[in-house]
Every structure is written in C-alpha cells, then in structure tokens.
LONUMI-590199 format. One record per residue: residue in three letters; x, y, z of N, C-alpha, C in turn. Coordinates in pm, 1 decimal. Example, Ala and Ser with C-alpha at 12.3 -4.5 7.8 and 13.67 -1.06 7.14 Angstrom:
BEGIN
R res      npx      npy      npz     capx     capy     capz      cpx      cpy      cpz
R Ala   1319.0   -569.0    780.0   1230.0   -450.0    780.0   1320.0   -330.0    780.0
R Ser   1285.0   -225.0    708.0   1367.0   -106.0    714.0   1290.0      3.0    787.0
//
This chain:
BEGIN
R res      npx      npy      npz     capx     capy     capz      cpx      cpy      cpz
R Unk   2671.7  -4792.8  12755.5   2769.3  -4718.7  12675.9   2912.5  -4752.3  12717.8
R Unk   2935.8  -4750.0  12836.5   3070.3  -4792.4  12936.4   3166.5  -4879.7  12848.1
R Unk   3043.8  -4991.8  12855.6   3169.7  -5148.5  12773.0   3135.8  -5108.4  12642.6
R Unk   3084.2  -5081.3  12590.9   3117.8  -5030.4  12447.2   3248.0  -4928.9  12392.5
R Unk   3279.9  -4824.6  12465.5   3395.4  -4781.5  12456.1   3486.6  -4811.2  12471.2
R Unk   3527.4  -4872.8  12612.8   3617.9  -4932.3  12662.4   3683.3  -4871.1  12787.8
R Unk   3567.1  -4758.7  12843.8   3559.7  -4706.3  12983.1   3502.7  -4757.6  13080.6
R Unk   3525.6  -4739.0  13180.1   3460.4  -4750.6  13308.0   3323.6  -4738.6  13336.8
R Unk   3214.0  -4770.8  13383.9   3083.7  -4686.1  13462.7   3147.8  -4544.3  13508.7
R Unk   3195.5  -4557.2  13560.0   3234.6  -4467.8  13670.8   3265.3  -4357.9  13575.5
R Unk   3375.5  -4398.1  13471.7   3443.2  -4295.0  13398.2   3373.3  -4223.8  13336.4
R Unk   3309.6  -4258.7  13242.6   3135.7  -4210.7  13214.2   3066.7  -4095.1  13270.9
R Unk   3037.8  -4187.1  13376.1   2942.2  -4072.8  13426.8   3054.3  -3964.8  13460.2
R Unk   3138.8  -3973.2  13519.7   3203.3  -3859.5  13564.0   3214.7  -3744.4  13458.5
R Unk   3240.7  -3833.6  13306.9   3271.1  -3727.6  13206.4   3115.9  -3685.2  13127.9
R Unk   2992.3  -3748.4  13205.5   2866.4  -3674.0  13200.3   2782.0  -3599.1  13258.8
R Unk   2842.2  -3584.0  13426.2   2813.1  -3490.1  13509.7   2889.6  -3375.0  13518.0
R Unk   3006.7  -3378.2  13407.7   3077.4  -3246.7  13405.3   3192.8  -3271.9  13549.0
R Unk   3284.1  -3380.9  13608.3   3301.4  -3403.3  13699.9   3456.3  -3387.1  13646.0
R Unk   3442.2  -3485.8  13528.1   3575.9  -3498.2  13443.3   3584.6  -3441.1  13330.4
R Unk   3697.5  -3382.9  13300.7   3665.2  -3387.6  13150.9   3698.1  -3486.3  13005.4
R Unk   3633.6  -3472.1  12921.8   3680.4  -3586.6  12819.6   3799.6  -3533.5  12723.2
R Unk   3899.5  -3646.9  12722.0   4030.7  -3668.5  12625.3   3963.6  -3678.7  12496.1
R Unk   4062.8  -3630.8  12398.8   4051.5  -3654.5  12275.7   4029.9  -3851.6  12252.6
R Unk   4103.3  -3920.7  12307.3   4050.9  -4064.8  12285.5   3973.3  -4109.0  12311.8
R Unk   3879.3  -4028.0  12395.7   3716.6  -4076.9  12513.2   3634.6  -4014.3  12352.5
R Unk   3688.7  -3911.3  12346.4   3570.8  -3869.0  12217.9   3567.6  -3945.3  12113.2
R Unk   3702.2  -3985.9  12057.1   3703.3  -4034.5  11924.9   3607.5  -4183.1  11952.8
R Unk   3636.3  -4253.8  12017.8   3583.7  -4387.8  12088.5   3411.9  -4368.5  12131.5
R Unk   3409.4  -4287.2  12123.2   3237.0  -4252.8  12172.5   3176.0  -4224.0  12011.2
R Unk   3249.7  -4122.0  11892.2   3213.5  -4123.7  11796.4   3227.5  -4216.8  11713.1
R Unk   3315.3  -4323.9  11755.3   3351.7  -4460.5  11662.4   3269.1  -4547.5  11657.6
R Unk   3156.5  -4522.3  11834.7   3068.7  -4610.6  11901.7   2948.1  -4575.5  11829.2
R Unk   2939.4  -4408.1  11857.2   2775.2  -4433.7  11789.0   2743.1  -4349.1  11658.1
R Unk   2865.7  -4342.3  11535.1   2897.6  -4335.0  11434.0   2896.4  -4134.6  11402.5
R Unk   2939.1  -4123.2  11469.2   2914.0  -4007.0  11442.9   3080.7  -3935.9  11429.8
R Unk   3131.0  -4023.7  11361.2   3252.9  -3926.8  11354.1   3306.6  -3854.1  11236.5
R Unk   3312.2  -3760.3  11216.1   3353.8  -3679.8  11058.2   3216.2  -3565.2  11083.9
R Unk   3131.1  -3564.8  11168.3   2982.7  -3502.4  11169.0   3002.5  -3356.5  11252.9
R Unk   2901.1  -3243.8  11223.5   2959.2  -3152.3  11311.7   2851.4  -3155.7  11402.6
R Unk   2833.5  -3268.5  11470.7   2802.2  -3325.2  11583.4   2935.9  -3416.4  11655.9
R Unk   2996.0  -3440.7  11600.0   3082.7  -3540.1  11699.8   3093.3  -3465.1  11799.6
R Unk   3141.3  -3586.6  11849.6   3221.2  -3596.7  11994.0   3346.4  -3535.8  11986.4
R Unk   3407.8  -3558.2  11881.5   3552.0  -3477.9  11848.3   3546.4  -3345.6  11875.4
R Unk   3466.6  -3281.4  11760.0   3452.4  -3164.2  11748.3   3397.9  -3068.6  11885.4
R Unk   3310.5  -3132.1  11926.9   3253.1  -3067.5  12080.7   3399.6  -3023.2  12161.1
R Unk   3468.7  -3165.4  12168.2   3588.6  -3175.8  12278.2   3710.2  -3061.9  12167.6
R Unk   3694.9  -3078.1  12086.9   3790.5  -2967.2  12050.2   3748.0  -2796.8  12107.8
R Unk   3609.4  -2783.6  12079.3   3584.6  -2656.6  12109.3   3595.0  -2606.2  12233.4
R Unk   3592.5  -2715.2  12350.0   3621.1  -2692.8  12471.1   3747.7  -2687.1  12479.1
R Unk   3836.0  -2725.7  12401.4   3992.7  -2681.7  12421.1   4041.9  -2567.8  12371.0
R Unk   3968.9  -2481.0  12284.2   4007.4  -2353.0  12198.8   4034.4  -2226.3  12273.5
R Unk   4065.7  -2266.2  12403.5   4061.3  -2120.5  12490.6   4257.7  -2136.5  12474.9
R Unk   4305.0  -2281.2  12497.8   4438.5  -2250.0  12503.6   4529.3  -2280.2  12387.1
R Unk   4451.8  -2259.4  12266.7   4510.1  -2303.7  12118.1   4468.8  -2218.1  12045.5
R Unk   4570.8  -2157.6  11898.8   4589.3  -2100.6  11881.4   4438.0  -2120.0  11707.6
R Unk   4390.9  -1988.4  11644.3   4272.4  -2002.2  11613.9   4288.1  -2117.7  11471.3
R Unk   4188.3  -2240.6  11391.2   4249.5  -2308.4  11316.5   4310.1  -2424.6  11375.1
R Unk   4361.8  -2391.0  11484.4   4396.6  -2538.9  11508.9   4280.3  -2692.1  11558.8
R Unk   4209.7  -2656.9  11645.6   4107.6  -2758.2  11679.3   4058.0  -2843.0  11569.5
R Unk   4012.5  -2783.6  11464.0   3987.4  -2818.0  11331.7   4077.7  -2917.4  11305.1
R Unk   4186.0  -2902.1  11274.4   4294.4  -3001.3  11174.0   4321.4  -3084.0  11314.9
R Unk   4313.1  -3082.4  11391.4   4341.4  -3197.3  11465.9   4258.4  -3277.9  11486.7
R Unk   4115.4  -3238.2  11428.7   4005.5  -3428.0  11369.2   4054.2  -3456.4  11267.1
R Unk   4139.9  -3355.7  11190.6   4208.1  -3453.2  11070.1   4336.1  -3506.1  11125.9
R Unk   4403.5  -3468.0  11141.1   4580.3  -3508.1  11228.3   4515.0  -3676.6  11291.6
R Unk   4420.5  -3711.1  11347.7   4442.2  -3841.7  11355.1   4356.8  -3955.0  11321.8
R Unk   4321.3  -3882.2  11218.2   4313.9  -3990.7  11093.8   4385.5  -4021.2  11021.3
R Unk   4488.0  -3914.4  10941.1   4572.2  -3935.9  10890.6   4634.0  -4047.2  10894.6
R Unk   4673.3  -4122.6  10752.0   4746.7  -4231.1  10708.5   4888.2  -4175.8  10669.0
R Unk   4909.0  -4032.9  10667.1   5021.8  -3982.0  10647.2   5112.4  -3831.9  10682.6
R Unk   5168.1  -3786.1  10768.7   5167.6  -3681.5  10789.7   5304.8  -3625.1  10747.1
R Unk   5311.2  -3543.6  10734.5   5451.6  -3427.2  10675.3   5461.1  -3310.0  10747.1
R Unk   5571.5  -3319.0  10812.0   5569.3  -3230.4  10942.8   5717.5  -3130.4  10881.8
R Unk   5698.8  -3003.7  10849.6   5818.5  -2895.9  10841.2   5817.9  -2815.1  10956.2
R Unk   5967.1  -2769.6  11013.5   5927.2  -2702.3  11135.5   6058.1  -2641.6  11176.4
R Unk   6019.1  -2526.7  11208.8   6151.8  -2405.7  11211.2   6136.5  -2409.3  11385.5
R Unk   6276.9  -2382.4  11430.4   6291.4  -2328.0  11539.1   6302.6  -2435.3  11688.5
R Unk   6138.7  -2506.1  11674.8   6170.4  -2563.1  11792.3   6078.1  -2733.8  11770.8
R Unk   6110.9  -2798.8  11843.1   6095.7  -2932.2  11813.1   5960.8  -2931.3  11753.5
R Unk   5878.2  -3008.6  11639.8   5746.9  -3057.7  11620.4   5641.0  -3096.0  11766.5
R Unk   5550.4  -3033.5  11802.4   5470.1  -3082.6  11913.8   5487.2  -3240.6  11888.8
R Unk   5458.6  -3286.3  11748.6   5402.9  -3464.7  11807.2   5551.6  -3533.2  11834.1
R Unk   5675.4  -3502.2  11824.7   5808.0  -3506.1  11849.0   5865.4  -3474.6  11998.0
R Unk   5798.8  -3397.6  12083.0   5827.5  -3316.7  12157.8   5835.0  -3426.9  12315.4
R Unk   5934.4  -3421.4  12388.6   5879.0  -3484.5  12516.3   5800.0  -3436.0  12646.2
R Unk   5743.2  -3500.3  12695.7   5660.3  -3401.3  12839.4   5738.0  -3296.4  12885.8
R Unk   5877.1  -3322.5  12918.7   5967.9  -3232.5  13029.9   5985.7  -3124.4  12876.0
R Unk   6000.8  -3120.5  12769.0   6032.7  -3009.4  12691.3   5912.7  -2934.7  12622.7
R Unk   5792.0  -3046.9  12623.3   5663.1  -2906.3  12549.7   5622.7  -2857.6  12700.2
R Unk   5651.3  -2924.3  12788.9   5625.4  -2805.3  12946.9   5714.7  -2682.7  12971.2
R Unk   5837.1  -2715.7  12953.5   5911.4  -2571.6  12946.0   5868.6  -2492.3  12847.7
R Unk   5860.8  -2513.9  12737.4   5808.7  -2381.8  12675.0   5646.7  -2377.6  12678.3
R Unk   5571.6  -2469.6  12763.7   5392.3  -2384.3  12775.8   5434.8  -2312.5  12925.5
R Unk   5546.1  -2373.7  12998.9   5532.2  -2239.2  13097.1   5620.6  -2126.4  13062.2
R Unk   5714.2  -2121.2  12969.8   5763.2  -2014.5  12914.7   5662.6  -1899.4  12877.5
R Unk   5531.7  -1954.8  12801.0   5495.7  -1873.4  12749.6   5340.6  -1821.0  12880.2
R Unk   5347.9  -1946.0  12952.2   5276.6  -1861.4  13060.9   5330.1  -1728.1  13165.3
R Unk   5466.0  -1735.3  13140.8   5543.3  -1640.2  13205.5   5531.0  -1531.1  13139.0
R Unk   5533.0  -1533.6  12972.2   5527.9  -1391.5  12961.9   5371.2  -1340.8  12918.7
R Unk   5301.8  -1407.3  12961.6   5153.9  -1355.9  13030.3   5078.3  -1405.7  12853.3
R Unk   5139.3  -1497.7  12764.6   5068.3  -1553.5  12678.9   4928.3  -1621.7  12706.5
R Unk   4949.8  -1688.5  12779.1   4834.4  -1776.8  12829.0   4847.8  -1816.2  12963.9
R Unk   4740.0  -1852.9  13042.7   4685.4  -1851.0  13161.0   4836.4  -1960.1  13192.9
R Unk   4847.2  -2041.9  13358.8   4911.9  -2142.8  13399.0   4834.7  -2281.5  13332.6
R Unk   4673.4  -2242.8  13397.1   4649.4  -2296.6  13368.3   4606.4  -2373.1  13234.8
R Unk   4581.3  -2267.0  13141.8   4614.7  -2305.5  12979.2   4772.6  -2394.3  12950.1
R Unk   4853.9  -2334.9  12998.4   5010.2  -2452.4  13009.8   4988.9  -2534.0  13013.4
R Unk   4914.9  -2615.4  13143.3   4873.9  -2726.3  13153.1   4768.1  -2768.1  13045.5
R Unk   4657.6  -2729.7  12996.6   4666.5  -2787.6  12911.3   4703.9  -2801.6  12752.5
R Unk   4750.4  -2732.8  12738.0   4862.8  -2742.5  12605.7   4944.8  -2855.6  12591.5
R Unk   5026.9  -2882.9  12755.4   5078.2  -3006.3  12757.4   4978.4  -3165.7  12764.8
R Unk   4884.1  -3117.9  12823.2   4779.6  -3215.1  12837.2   4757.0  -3266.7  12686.5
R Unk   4733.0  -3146.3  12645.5   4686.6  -3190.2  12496.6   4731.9  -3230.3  12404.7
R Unk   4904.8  -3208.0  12401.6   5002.7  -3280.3  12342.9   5003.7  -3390.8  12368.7
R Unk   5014.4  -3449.1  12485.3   5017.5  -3541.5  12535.0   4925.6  -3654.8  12425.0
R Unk   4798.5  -3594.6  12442.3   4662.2  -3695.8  12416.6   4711.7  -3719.6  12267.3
R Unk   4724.9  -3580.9  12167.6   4768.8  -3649.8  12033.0   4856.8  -3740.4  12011.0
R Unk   4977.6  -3692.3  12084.8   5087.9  -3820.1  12042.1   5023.3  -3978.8  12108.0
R Unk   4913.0  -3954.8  12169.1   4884.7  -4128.9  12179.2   4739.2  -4137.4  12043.2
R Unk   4720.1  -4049.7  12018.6   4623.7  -4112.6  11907.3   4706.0  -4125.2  11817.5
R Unk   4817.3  -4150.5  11787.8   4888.3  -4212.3  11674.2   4921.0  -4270.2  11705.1
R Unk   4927.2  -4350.3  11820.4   4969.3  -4485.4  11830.9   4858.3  -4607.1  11821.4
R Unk   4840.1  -4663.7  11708.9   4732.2  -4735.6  11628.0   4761.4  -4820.0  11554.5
R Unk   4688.6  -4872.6  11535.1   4772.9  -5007.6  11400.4   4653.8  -5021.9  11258.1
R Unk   4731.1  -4983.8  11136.5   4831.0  -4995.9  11120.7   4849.3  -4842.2  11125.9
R Unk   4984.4  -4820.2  11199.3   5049.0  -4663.1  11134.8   5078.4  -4593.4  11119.5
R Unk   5077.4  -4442.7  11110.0   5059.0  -4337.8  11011.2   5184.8  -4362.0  10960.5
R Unk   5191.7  -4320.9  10818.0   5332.6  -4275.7  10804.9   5377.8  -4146.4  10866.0
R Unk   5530.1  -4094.7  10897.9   5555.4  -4007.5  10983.9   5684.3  -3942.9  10921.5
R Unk   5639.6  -3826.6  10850.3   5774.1  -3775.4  10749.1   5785.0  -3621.6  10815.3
R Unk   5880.8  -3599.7  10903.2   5938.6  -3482.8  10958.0   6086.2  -3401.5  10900.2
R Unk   6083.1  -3299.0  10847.2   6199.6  -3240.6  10772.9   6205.9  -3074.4  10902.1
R Unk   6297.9  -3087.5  10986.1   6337.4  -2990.9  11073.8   6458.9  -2894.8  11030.8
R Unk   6423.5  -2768.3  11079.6   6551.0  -2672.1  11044.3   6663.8  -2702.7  11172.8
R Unk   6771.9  -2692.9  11111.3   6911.8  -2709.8  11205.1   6823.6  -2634.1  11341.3
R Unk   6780.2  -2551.7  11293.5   6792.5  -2420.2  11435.0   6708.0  -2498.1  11583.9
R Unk   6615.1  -2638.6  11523.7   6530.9  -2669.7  11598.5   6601.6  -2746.3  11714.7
R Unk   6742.9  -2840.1  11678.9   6817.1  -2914.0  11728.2   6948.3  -2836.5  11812.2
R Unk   6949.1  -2727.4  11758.2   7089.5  -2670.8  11842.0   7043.8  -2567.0  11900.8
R Unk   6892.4  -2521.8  11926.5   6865.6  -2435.3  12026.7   6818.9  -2451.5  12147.6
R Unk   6893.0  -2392.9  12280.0   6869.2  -2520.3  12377.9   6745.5  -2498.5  12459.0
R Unk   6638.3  -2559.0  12459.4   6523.9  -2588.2  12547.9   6551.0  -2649.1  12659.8
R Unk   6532.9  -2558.2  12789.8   6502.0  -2621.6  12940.6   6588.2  -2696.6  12997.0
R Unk   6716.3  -2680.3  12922.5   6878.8  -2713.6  12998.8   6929.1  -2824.4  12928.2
R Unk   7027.9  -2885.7  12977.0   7119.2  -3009.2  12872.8   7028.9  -3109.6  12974.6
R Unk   6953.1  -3148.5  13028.7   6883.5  -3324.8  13071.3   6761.5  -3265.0  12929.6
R Unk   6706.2  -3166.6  12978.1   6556.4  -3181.8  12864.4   6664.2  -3201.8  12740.0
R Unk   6741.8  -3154.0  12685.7   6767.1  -3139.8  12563.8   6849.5  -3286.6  12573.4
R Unk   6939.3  -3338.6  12609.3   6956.7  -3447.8  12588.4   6845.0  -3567.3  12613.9
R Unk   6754.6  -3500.4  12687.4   6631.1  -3668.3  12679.2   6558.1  -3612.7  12546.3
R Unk   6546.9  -3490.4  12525.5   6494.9  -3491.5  12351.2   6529.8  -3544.4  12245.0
R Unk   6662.0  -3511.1  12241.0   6772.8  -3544.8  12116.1   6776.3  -3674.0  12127.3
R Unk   6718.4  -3774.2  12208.0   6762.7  -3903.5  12255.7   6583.4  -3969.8  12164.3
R Unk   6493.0  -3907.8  12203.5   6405.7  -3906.1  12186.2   6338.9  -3913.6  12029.8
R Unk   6413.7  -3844.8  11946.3   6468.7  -3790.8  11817.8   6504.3  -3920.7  11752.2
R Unk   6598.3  -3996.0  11798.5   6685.7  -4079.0  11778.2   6600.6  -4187.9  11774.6
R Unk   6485.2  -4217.2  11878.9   6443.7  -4279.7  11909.4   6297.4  -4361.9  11776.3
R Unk   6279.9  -4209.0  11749.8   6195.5  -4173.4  11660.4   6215.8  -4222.8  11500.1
R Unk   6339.3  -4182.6  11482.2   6377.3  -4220.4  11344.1   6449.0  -4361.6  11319.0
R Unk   6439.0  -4373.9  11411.2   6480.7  -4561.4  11394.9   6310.5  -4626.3  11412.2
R Unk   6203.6  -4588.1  11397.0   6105.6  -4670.3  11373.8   6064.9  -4705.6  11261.6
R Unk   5965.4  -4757.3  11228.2   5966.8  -4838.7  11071.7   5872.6  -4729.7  10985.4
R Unk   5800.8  -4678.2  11054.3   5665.0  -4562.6  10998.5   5736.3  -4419.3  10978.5
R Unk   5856.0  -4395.2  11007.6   5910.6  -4262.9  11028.3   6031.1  -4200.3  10919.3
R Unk   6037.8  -4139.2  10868.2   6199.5  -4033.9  10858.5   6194.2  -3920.5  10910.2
R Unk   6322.9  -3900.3  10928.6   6316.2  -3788.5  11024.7   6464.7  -3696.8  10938.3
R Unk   6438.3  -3631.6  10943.5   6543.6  -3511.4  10787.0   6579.7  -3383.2  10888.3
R Unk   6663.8  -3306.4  10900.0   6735.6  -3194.9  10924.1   6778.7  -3108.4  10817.2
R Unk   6740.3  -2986.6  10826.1   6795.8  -2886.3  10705.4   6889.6  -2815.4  10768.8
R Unk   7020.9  -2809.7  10695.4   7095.9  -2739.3  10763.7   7108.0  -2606.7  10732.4
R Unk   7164.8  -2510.3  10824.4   7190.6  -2361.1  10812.7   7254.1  -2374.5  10646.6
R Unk   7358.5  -2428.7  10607.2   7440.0  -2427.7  10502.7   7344.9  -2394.0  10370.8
R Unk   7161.4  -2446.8  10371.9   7109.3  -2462.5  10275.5   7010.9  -2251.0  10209.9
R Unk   7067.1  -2168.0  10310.9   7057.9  -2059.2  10290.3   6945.2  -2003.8  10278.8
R Unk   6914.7  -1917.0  10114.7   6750.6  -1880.1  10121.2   6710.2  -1982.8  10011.5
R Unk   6758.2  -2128.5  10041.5   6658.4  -2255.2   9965.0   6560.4  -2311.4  10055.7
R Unk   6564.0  -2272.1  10187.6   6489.5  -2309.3  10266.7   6335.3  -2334.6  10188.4
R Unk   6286.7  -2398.7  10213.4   6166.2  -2447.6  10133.5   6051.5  -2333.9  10228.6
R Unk   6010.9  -2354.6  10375.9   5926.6  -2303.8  10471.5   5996.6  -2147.7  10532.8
R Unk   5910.5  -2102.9  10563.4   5954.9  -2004.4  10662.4   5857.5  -1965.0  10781.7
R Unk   5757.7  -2101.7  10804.7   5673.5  -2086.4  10908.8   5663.1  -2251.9  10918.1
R Unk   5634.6  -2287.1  11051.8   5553.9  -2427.9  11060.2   5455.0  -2443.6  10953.9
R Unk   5467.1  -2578.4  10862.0   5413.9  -2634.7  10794.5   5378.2  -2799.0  10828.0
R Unk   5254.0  -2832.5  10791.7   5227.3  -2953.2  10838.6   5116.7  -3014.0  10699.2
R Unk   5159.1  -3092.2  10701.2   5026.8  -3204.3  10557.0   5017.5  -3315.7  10603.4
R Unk   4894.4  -3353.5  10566.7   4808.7  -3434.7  10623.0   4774.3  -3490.3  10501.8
R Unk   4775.1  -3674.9  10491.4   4706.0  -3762.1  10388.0   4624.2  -3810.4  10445.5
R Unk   4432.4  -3771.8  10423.5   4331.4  -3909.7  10483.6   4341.0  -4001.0  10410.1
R Unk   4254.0  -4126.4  10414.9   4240.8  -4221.4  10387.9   4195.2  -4218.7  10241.6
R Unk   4098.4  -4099.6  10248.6   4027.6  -4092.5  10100.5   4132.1  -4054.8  10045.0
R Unk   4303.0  -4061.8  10034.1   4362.4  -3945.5   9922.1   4358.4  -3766.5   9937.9
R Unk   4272.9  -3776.0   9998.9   4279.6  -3596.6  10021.7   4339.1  -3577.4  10089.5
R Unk   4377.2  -3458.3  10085.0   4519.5  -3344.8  10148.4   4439.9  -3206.2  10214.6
R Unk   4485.1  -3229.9  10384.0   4486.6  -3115.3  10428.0   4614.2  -3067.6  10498.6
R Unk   4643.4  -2893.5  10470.9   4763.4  -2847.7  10498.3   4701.8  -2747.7  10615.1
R Unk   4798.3  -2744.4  10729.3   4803.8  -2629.9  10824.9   4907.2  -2542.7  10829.9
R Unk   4899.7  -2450.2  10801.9   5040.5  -2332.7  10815.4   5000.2  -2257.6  10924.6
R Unk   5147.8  -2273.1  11018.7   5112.3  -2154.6  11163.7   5175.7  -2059.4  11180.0
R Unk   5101.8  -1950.1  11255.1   5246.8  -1813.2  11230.9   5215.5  -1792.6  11455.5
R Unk   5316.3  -1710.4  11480.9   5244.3  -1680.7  11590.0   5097.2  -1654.3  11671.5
R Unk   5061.4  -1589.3  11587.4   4940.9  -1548.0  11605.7   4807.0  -1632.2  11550.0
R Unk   4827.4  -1695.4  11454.6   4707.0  -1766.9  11388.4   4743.3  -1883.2  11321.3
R Unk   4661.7  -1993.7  11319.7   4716.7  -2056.8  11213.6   4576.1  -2093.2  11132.4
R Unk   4601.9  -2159.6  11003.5   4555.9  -2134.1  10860.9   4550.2  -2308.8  10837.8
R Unk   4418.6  -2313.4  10786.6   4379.7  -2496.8  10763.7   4311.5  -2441.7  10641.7
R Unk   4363.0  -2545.5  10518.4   4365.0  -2582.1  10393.2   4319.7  -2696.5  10365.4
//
C-alpha cells in the first residue's frame, strides 16, 4: 500500500496502529488508491469524522467537496477567509477562542492543523479557480498585532497576483447592498454541480 500512495512503510503503519493520525491528503491518496472516493466509506469521510469534535456542525461534509472543487467563491465578513488565512493569524484567533473556553487548547491546535492541510489540497494542477469577495471590515480589523497583520495583508497581495485567483473588497461605503450577512462559500465540482455552505456562529448549513 506504502508505494502506492506515496508514503512511507513506516508512515503507514503508524497511521494503522493508531500511533499517528491521518491528514486529509493521506486520506484522499488512500481513496484515490483504492477507489473509494465520493463513497460513505472513504477514507475522507472517516478522517473527517474524527475531526468533528473541533469544527463547527456541517462543516466536515463540504470539505470532501471544497477539494474537489474546480471552482470556489468565497464571501466573508469580518475576518480573513480560513483558505486565505496565514499560520501566525488562524492561530491567534483558534487560541482566542480557546481562551474564552470555546474549544479545548487542544482543539486550537487542531483547527490550525486543519487549516493548514486544506490550503495544501489546493495546491494541484490544474487549479481551482479562486474567487474571494471580502467585507472592508475583514482587512482593517486588527488580528494578533501589526507583524500578523502586516504578514497577512502581504499575504493577500500575494494571493491576488496569481493566475487562478481574484480577490474583491466591499467597502463600508456600499451600505445595506451588502449582498451576505454571514460567511458564504460556493463550490463548482467537476460535474457542474453547485454546493453552497453558509456559516453562522453556531452552525453551519451545506446545500
């Protein structure tokens, strides 16, 4: 199984004796291997459910769609897009919210862990397209001091100068035309179909 994925022996077993645990890319690569991906048997889906203790309910789900996607549409009030986000700034706010007794420390960690893993399953060829439309409020509110916020904003920059991307700002000026008033996210698979996630604090909602 090892050289078929593109793991280790070692890595393997570790993530079959329960030693390690498996990344979202160990799964997808194991379901790519022995076809079982889109099934509610995958490998995906397992490894999602083991992550649902520190994510919010709805989400595990849309994230076997989030990277497949050939196209995503990201709206987002307040604070940067997770797949936008850098290590030093989605860590200040998962320990923000471990402070005020939201979720465990150790859930922080992996929230960031898990950010982490998505923003590398979009790095693939060919692709995704990557269409992000942010409210002013997300860019001028300051997260985890002026270095996080200037390696973000830098980050930002970084982002919308790639060839797969736009990246849009709504400004305060645009009033109650605001299109969203919660995180919104759409998703194009391959087949043409459309799935949408809307999140509120407490729950979020897959369409």
């Amino acid at each position: 199984m090892a050289p078929r994925i593109g793991y280790s022996s070692q890595h393997v077993s570790a993530v079959e004796t329960v030693r390690k645990p498996p990344t979202l890319r160990f799964s997808r690569r194991s379901d790519q291997t022995f076809g079982t991906a889109g099934t509610v048997d995958s490998f995906e889906r397992e490894w999602a459910e083991m992550r649902t203790g520190s994510l919010l309910a709805g989400f595990p789900e849309y994230v076997t769609f989030e990277g497949r996607a050939v196209e995503l549409r990201l709206y987002n009030i307040g604070i940067i897009p997770g797949l936008l986000q850098t290590p030093e700034y989605a860590r200040v706010l998962a320990d923000s919210a471990a402070r005020r007794g939201a979720i465990t420390a150790e859930q922080a960690d992996e929230r960031v862990a898990f950010l982490m893993e998505r923003q590398a399953a979009l790095v693939r060829t060919p692709p995704p397209m990557i269409f992000v439309v942010m409210d002013e409020s997300c860019v001028l509110r300051p997260v985890g001091g002026s270095a996080v916020m200037d390696a973000q904003l830098d980050h930002l920059l970084a982002f919308a100068e790639m060839p797969n991307t736009m990246l849009q700002v709504a400004p305060y000026e645009m009033g109650e035309r605001r299109t969203f008033d919660l995180p919104v996210n759409i998703l194009t698979l391959p087949d043409r179909s459309v799935v949408c996630y809307a999140e509120s604090q407490a729950q979020g909602n897959l369409d």
